[in-house]
VEXVEX-213585 format. One record per residue (C-alpha): chain; residue in three letters; residue number from 1; z, y, x. Coordinates in Angstrom, 1 decimal. Layout:
N
<chain: A res: ALA n: NUM up: Z north: Y east: X>
...
//
This chain:
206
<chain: A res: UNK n: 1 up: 0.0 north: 0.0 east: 0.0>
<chain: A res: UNK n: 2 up: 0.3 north: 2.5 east: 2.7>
<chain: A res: UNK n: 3 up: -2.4 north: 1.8 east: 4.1>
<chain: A res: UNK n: 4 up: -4.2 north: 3.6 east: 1.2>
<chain: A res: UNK n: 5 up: -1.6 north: 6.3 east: 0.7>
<chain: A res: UNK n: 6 up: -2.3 north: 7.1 east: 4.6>
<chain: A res: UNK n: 7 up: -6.1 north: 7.3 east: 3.8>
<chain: A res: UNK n: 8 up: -5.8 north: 9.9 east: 1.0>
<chain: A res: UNK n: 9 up: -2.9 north: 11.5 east: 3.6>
<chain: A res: UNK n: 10 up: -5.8 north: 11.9 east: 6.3>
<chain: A res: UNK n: 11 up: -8.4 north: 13.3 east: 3.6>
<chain: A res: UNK n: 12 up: -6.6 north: 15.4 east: 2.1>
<chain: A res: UNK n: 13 up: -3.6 north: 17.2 east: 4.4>
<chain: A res: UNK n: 14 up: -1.1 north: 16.1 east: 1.5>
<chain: A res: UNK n: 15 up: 0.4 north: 13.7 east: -0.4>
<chain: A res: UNK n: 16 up: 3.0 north: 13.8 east: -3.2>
<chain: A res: UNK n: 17 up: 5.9 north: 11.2 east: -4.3>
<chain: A res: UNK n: 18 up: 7.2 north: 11.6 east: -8.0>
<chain: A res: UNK n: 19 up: 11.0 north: 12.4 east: -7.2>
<chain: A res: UNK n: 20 up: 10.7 north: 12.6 east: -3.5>
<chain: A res: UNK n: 21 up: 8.6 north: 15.2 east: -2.5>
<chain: A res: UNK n: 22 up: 5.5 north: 15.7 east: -1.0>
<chain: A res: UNK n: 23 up: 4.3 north: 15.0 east: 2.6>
<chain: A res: UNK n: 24 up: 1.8 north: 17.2 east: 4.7>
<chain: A res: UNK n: 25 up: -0.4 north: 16.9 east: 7.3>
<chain: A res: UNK n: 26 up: -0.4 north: 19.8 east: 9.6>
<chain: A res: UNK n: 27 up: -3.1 north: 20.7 east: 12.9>
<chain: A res: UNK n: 28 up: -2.3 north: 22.7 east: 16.1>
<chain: A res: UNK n: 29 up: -5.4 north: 23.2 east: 16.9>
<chain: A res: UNK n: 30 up: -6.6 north: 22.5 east: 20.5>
<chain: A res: UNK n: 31 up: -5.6 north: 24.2 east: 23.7>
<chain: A res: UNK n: 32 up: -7.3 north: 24.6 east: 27.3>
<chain: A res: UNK n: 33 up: -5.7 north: 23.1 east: 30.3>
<chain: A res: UNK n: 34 up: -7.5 north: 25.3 east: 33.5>
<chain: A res: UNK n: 35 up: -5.5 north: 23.0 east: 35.6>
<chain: A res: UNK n: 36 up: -7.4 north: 20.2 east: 34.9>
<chain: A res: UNK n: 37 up: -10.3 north: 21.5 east: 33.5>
<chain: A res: UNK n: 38 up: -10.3 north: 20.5 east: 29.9>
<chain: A res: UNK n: 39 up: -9.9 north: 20.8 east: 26.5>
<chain: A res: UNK n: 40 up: -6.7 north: 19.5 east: 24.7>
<chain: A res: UNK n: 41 up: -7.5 north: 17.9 east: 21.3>
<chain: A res: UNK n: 42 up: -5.6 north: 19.2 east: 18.6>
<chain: A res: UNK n: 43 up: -2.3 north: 18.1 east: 17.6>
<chain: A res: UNK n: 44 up: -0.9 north: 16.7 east: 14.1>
<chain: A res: UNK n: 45 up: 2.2 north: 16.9 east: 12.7>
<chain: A res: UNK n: 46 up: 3.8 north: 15.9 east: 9.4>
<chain: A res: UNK n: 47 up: 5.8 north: 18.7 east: 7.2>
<chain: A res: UNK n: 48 up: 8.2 north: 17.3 east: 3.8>
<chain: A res: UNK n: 49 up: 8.8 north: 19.2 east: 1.2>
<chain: A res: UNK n: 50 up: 11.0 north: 18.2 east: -1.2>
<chain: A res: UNK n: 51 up: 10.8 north: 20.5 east: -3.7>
<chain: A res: UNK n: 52 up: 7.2 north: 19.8 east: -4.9>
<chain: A res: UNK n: 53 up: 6.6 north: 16.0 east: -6.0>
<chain: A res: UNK n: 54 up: 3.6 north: 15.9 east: -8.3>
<chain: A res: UNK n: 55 up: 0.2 north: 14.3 east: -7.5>
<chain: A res: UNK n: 56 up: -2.5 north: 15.5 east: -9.0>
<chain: A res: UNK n: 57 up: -5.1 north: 13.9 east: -10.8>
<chain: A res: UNK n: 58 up: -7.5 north: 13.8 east: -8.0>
<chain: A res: UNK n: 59 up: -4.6 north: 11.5 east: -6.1>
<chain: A res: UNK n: 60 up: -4.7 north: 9.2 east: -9.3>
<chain: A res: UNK n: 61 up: -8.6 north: 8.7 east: -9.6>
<chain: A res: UNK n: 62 up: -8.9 north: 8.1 east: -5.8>
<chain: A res: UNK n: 63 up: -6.0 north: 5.1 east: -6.1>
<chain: A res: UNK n: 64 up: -7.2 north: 3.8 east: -9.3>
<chain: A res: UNK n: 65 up: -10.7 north: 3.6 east: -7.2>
<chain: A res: UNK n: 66 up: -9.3 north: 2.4 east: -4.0>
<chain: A res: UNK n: 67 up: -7.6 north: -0.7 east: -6.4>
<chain: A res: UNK n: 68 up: -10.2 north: -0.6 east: -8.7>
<chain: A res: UNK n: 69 up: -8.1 north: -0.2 east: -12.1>
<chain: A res: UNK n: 70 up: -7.9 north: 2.2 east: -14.8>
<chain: A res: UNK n: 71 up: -6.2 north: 5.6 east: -13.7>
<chain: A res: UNK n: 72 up: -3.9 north: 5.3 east: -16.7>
<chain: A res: UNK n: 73 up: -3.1 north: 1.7 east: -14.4>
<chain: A res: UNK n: 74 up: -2.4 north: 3.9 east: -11.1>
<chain: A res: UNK n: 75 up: -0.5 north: 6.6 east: -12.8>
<chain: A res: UNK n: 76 up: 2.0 north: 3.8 east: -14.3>
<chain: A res: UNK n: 77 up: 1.6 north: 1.6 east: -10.8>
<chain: A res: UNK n: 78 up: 2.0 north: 4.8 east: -8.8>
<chain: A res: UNK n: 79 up: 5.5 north: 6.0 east: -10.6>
<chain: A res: UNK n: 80 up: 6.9 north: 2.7 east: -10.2>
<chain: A res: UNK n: 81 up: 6.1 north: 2.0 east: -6.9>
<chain: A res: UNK n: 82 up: 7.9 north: 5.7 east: -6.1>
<chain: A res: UNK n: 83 up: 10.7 north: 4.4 east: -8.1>
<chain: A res: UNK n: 84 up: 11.4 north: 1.3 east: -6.3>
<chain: A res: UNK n: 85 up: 10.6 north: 3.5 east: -2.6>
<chain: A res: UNK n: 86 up: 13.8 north: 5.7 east: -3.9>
<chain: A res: UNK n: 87 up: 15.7 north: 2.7 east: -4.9>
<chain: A res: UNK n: 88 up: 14.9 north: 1.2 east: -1.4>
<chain: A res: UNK n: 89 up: 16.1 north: 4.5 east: 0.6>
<chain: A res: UNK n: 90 up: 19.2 north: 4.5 east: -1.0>
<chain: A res: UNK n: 91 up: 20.2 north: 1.7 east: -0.8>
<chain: A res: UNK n: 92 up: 19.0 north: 0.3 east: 2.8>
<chain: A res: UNK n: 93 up: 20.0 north: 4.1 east: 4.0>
<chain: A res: UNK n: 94 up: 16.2 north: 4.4 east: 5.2>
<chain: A res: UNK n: 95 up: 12.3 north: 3.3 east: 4.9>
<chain: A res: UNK n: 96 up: 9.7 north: 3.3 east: 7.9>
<chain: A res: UNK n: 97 up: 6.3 north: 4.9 east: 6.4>
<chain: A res: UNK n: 98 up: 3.9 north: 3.2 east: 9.4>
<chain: A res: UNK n: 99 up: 2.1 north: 6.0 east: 11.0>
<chain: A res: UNK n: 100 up: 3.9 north: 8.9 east: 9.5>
<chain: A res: UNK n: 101 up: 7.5 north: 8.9 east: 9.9>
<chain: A res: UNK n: 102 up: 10.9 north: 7.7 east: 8.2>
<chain: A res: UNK n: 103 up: 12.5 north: 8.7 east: 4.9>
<chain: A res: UNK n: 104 up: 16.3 north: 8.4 east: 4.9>
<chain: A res: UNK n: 105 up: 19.7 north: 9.7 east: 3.0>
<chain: A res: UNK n: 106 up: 21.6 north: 12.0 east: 5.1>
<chain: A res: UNK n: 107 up: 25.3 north: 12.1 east: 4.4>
<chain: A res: UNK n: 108 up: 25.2 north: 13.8 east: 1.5>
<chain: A res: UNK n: 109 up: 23.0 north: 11.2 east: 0.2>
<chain: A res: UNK n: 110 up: 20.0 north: 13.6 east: 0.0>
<chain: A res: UNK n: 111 up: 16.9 north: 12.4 east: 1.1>
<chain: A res: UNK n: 112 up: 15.3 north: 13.4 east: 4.4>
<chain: A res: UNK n: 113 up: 11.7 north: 13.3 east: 5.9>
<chain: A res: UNK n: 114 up: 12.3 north: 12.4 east: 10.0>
<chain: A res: UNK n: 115 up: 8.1 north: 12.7 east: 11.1>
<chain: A res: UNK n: 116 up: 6.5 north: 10.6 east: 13.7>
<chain: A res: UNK n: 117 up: 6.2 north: 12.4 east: 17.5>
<chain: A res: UNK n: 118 up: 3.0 north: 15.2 east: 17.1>
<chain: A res: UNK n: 119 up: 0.0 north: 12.6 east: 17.9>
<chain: A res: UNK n: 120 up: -3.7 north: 13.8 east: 18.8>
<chain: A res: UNK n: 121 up: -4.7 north: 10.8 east: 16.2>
<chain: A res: UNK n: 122 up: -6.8 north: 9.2 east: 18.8>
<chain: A res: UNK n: 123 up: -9.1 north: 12.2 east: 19.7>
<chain: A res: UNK n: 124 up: -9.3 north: 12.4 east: 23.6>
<chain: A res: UNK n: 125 up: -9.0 north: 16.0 east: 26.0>
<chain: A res: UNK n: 126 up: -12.9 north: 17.0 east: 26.9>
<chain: A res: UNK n: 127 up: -14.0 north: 18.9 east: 30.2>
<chain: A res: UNK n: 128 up: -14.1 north: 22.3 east: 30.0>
<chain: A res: UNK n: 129 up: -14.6 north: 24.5 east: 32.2>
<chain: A res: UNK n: 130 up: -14.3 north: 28.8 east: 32.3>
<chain: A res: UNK n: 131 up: -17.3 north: 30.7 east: 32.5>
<chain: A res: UNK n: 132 up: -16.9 north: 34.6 east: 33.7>
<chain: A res: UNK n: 133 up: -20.2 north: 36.6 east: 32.9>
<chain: A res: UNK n: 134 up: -19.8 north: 39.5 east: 34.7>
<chain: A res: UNK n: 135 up: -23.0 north: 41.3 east: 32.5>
<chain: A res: UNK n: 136 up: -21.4 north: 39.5 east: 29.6>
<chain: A res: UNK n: 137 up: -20.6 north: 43.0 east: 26.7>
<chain: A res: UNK n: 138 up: -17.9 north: 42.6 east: 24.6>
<chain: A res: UNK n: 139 up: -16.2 north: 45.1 east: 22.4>
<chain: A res: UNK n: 140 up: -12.7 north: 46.7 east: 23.0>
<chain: A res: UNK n: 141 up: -10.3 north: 48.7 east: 20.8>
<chain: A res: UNK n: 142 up: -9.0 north: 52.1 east: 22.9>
<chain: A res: UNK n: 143 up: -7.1 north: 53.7 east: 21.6>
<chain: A res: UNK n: 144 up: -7.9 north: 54.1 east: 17.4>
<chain: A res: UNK n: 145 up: -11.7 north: 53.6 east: 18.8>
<chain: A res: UNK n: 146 up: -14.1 north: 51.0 east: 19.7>
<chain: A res: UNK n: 147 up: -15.9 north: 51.2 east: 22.8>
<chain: A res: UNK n: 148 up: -17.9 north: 48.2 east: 24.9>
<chain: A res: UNK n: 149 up: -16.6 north: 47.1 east: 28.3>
<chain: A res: UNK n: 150 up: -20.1 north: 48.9 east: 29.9>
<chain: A res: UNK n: 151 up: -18.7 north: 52.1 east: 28.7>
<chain: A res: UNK n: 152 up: -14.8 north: 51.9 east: 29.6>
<chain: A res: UNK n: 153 up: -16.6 north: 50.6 east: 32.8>
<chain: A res: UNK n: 154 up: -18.8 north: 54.0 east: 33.3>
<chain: A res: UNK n: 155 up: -15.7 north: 56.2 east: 31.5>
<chain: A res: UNK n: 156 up: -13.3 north: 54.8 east: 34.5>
<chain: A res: UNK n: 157 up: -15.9 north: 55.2 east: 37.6>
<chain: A res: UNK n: 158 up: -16.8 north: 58.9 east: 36.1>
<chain: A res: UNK n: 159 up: -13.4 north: 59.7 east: 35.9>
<chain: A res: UNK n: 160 up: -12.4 north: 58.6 east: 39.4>
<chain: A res: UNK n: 161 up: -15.5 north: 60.3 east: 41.0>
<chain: A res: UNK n: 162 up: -14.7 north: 63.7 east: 39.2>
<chain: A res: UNK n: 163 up: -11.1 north: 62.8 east: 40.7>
<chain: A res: UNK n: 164 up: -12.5 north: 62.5 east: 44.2>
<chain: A res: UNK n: 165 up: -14.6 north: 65.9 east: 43.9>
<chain: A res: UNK n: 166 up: -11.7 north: 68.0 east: 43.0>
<chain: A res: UNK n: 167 up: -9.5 north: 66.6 east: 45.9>
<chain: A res: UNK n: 168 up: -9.7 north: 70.2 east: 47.1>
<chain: A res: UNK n: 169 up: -8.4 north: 72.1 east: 44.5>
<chain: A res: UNK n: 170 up: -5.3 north: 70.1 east: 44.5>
<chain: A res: UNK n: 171 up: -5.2 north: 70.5 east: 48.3>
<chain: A res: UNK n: 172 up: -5.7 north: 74.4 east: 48.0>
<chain: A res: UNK n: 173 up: -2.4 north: 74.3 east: 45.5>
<chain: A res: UNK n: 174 up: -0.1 north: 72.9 east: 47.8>
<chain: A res: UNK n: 175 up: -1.4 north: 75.1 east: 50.7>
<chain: A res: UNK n: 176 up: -0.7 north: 77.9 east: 48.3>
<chain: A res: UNK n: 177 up: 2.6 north: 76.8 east: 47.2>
<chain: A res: UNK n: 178 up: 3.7 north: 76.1 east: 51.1>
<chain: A res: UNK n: 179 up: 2.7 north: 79.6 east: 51.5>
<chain: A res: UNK n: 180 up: 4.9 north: 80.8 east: 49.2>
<chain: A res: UNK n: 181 up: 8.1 north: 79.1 east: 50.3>
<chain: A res: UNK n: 182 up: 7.5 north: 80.0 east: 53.8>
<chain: A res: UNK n: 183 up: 7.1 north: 83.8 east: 52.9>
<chain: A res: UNK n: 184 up: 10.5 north: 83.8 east: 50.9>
<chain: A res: UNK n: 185 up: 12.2 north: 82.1 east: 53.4>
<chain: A res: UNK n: 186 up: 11.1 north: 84.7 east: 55.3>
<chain: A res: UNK n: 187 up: 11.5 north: 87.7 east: 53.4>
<chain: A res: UNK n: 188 up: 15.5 north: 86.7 east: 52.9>
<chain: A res: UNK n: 189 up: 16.0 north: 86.0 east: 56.8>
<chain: A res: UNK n: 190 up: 14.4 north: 89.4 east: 57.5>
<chain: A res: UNK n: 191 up: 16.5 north: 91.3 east: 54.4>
<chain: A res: UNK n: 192 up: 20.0 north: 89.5 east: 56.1>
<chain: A res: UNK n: 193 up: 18.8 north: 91.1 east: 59.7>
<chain: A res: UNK n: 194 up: 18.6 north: 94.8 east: 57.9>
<chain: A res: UNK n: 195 up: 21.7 north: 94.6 east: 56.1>
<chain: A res: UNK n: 196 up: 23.9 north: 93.4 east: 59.0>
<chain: A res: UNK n: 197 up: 22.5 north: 96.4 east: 61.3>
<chain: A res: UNK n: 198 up: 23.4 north: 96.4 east: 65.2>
<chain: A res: UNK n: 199 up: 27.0 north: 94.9 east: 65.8>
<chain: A res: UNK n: 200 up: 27.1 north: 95.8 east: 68.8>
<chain: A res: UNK n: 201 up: 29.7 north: 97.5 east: 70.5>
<chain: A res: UNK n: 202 up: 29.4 north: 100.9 east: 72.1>
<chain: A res: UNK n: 203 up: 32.0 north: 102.4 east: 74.9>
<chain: A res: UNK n: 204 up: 32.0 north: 106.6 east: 75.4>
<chain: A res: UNK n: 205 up: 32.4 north: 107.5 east: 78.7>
<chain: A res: UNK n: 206 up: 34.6 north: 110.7 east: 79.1>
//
């Protein structure tokens, strides 16, 4: 029987138990390794949800195709197969679900979903390796505006030549600001000389 739950698991990213819950199948989608020069596959997980536990009627045409009875026969099968799977869980304290994970009471004899490790379901990492086009144009958001990486490119090396060309203005400023220290300096040594006058001391010959 799981077997065929599993199927419509794998098709369809969900599956829901009448007075369990329902179980999901969720992708991390697949991540490059430069180290080794590949491509990880992506990674599945399974989510429970306890809160929402009723299948659809989609669920109940594919079972009653699957074991080729009536769907008013899989509805009524269905229901009492979830019955006896609650029945089992609380009474053996858990159920292994092959391929998917565990269903157990905690100690508050609620039922919990523990999933199976994330698996890559049999999908293998690929070689892959970076490519860097340096002519390659792509499209960049500066500031509230868009602008390609040719023209941050030309915006940067205008900016530094204009920076190179005006190296003299900056160069006359600090000459001009030199100047100016230097002159006070010496207007306050030569206003102390004045003020303190010729201390020298005189003798009158009589």
């Amino acid at each position: 029987m799981f077997e065929v739950l599993n199927s419509y698991l794998f098709q369809h990213k969900n599956i829901s138990i009448p007075g369990l819950g329902t179980i999901y199948l969720e992708r991390l989608p697949a991540t490059a390794d430069p180290s080794n020069k590949s491509m990880l596959p992506p990674m599945y997980h399974f989510r429970f949800d306890k809160y929402f536990d009723a299948p659809d009627k989609e669920f109940f045409s594919y079972l009653a195709s699957e074991k080729n009875i009536p769907d008013y026969e899989a509805i009524k099968w269905y229901n009492e197969f979830s019955y006896d799977l609650r029945n089992k869980i609380r009474k053996e304290d858990k159920v292994k679900w092959d391929g998917i994970g565990v269903l157990k009471k905690d100690y508050a004899g609620n039922i919990i979903f523990e999933s199976e490790p994330e698996s890559s379901l049999f999908s293998l990492p690929v070689s892959a390796q970076a490519i860097t086009r340096k002519d390659a144009e792509h499209r960049l958001m500066v500031g509230d505006k868009e602008k390609t990486n040719h023209e941050m490119d030309e915006w940067l090396h205008a900016n530094a030549e204009q920076k190179k060309q005006n190296w003299w203005i900056y160069a006359l400023v600090a000459a001009c600001i030199a100047s100016l220290i230097l002159l006070f300096h010496f207007s306050i040594s030569r206003s102390q000389s004045s003020f303190s006058g010729n201390q020298q001391k005189l003798e009158v010959t009589k």
